[in-house]
C-alpha positions in Angstrom: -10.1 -21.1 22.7 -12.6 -18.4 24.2 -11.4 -15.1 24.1 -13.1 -12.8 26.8 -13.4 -9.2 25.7 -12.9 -6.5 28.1 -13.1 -2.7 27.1 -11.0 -1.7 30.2 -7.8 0.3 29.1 -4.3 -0.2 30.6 -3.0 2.3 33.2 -0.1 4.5 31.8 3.5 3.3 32.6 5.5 5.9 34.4 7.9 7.6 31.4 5.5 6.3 28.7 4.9 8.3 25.6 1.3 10.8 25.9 -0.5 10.3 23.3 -3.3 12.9 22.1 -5.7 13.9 19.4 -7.8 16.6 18.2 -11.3 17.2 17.7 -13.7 20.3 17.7 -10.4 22.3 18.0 -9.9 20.7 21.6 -6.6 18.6 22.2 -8.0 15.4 24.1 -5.3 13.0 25.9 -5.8 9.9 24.5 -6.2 6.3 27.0 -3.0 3.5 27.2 -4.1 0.6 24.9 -3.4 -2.8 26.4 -1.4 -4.9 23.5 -2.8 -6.5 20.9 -4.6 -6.0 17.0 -7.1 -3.5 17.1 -9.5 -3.8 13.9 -10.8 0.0 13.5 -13.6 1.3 11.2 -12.6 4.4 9.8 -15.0 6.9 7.6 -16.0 6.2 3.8 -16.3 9.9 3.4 -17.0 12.3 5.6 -14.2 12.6 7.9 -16.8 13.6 10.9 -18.4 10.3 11.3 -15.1 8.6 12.9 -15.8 7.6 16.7 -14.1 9.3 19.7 -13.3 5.3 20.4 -11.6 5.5 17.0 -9.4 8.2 17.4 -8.5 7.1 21.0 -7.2 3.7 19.4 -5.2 5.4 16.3 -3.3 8.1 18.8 -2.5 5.0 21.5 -1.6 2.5 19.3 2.1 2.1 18.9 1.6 1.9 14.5 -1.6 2.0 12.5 -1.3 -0.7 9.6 -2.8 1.1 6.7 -3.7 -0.1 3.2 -2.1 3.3 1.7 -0.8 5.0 4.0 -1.4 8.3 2.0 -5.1 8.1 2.4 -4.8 7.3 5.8 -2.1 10.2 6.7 -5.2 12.7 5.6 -7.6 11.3 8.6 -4.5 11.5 11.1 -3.5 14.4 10.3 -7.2 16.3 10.1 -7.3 15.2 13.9 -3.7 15.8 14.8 -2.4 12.5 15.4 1.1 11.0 14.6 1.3 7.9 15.4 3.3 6.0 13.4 2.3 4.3 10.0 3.3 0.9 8.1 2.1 -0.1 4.8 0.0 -3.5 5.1 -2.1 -4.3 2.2 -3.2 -7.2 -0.3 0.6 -7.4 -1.6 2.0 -8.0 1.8 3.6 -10.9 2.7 3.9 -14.0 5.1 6.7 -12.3 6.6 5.5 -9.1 6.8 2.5 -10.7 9.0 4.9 -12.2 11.0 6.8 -9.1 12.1 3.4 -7.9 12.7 2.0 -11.1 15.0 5.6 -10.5 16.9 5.0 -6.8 18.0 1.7 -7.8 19.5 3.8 -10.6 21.1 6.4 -8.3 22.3 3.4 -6.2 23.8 2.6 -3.8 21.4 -0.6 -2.2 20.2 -1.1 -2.0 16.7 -4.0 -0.6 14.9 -5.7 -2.0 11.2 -7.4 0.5 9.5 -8.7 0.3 5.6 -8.7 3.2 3.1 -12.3 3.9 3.7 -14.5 1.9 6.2 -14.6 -1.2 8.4 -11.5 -3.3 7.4 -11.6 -6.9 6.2 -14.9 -5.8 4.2 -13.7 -6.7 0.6 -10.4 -5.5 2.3 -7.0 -7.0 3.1 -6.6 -7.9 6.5 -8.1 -11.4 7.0 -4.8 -13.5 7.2 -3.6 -10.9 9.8 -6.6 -11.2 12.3 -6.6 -15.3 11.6 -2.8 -14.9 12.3 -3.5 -13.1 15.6 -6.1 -15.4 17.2 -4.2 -18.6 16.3 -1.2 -17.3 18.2 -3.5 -16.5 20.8 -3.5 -12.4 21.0 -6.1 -10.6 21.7 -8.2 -9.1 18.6 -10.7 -6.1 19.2 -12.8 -4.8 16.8 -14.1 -1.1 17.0 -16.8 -0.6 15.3 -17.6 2.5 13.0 -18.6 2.9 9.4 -19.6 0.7 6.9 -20.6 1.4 3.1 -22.0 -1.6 2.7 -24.8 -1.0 6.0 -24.9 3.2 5.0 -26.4 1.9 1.5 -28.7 -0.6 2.9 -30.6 1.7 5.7 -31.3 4.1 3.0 -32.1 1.8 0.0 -35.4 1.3 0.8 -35.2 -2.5 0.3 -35.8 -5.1 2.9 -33.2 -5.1 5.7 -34.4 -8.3 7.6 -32.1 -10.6 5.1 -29.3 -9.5 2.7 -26.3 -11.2 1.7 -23.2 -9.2 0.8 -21.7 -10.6 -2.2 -18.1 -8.2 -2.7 -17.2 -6.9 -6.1 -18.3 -9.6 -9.1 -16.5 -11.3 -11.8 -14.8 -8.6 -14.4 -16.3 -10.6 -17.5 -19.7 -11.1 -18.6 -20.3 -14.5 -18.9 -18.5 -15.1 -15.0 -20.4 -12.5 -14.2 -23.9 -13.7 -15.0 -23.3 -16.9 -14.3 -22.3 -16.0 -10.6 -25.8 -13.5 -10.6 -27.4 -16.9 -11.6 -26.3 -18.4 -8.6 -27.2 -15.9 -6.6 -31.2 -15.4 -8.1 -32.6 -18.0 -5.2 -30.7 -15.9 -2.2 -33.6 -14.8 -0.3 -33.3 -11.4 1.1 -31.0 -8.0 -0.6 -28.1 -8.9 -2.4 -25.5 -6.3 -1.4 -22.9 -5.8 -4.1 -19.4 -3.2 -4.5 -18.7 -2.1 -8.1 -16.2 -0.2 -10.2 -17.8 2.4 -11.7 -16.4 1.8 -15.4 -17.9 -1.6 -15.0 -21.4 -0.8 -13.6 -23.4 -0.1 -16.9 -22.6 -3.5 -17.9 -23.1 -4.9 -14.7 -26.5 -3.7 -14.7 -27.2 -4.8 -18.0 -26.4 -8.6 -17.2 -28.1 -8.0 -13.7 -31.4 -7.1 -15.4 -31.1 -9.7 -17.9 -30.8 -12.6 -14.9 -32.6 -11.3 -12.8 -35.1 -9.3 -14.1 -37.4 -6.8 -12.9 -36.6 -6.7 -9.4 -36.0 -3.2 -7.5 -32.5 -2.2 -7.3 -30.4 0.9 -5.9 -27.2 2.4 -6.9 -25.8 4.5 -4.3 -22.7 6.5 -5.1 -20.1 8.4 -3.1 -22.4 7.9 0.2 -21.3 10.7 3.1 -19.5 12.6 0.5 -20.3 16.4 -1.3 -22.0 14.1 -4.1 -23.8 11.9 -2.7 -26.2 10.0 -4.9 -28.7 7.2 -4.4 -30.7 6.6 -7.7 -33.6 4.1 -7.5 -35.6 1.8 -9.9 -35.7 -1.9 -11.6 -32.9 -3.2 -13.0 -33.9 -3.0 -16.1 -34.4 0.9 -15.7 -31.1 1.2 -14.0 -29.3 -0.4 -16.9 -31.0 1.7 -19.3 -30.2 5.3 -17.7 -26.6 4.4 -16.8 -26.0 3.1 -20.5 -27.3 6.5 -21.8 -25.3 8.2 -19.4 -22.1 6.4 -19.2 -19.8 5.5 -16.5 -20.5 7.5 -13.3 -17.7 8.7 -11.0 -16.9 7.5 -7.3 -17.1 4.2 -5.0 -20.5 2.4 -5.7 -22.6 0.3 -4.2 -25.9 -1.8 -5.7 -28.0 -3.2 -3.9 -30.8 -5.8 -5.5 -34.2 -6.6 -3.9 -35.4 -10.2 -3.5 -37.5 -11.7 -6.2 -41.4 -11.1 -6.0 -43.8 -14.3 -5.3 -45.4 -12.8 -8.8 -41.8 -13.2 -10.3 -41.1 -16.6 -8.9 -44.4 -17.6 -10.3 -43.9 -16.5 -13.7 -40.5 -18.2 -13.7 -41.8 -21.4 -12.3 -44.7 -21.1 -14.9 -42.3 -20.5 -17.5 -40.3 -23.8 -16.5 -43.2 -26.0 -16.8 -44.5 -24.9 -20.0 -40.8 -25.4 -21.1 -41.1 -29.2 -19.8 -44.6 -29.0 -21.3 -43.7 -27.8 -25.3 -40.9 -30.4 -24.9 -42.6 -33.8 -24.4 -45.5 -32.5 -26.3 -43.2 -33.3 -29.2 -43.4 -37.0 -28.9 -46.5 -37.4 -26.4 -49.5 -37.3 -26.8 -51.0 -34.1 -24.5 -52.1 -36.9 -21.6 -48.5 -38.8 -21.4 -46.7 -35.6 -21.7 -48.8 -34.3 -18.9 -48.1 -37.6 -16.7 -44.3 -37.1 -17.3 -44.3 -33.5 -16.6 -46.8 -33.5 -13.4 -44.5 -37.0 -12.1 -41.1 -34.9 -12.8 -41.9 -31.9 -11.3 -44.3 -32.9 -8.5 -47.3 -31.0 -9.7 -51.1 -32.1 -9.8 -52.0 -33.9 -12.9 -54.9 -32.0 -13.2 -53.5 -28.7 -13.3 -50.8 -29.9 -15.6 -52.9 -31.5 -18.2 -54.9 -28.8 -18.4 -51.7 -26.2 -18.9 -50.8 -28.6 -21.4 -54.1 -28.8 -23.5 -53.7 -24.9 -23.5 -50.5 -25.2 -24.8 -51.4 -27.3 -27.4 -54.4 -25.4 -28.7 -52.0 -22.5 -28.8 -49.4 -24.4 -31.6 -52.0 -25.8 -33.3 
């Protein structure tokens, strides 16, 4: 079913509560929400970079569903709104979704914000929203900051292509397998890590993948706001000298080079090469080689006479 979006606000009932909110030490009334599940970005950091949209929605809205409701209590009350707030995280349950899908129902406004960000961004929330549209409610998202889009602008990597990945596997051998996986992506892998874990992370990002560029941003809009650059490799190597850093922390990893997809590429087929060289003679193990990877003979009997003068 097609839901059409419309940005138009409800008018105010006659006895209807007046909602309001503060900003640059003005008190603003704040517009009637028609019902329904209001997905809102809220800041990673700096408390200025909310929207005016944003705080219209959190001092309308009949509750604001918050991950921890402590964290959220310190935005709403910097900009003097008290609208009511329920706990709805991870943990909750199908029937706490339910309660939530029948106040919309009933014609209630309810607002979803995250502990830092645009919600359902390696944040609870995606049963709720799927819960919403299947019982045909309306859903409005409105918009606002995002860690994973601050870090990328100011990386310095390509921004044409990128593919955000969420936190990876806690161990090492998940974890490298998984970066495996990810190696052929083509575009800026975008990735959210603990910072107790990202030494290690780095370490078995360089080792997969190599030399390729990579950022670390830390603690983005905040007093301490740090974006280091470098390879991988270098990466790895300054944050196991220096330990565990402090703060939320996001990598990003550039694409592979043509240069580095040659040399991997090169490095495959003197692999194939070396191994039939062990039982062929340098012009069958050529044939097999060139036939099994779809290269020119020519180019792979004469890698493979190289090779061979090499081990002799």
């Amino acid at each position: 079913m097609t839901q059409r979006i419309d940005n138009r606000t409800r008018r105010r009932e006659p006895g209807e509560r007046t909602a309001t909110f503060t900003a640059f030490g003005l008190a603003a009334e704040a517009s009637p929400l028609s019902p329904g599940l209001y997905v809102v970005a809220t800041p990673i950091g700096n408390l200025q970079d909310v929207s005016f949209r944003a705080l219209n929605v959190l001092a309308s809205a009949d509750a604001i569903l918050a991950e921890d409701t402590r964290v959220t209590k310190t935005l709403l009350a910097h900009y003097g709104i008290t609208t009511p707030l329920v706990a709805y995280h991870e943990h909750s349950n199908d029937a706490v979704r339910e309660r939530m899908v029948h106040r919309i129902r009933e014609g209630q406004s309810l607002a979803l914000v995250s502990d830092a960000g645009t919600p359902l961004v390696s944040d609870p929330g995606y049963k709720l929203v799927q819960a919403a549209i299947e019982e045909g409610l309306p859903v409005t998202p409105i918009p606002g900051p995002s860690a994973v889009l601050t870090a990328l602008v100011a990386s310095g990597l390509p921004t044409d292509r990128f593919f955000f990945e969420g936190f990876l596997p806690p161990k090492s051998t998940a974890r490298r397998a998984r970066l495996a996986e990810l190696a052929a992506i083509p575009g800026t892998l975008m990735l959210f890590e603990g910072p107790h874990r990202l030494p290690d992370m780095l370490a078995d990002a360089a080792a997969v993948l190599g030399e390729r560029q990579a950022v670390v941003a830390r603690e983005l809009t905040k007093m301490f706001e740090t974006i280091r650059r470098g390879t991988l490799p270098e990466l790895a190597a300054q944050f196991a000298e220096e330990g565990p850093p402090k703060g939320e922390i996001v990598v990003l990893i550039g694409e592979a080079t043509k240069q580095m997809h040659a040399e991997k590429a090169d490095a495959a087929l003197d692999g194939k090469l070396e191994s039939a060289l062990r039982n062929h003679s340098i012009k069958d193990a050529a044939a097999l080689v060139a036939a099994e990877l779809g290269l020119p003979k020519r180019e792979v009997y004469a890698r493979a006479l190289e090779l061979a003068k090499r081990n002799v």
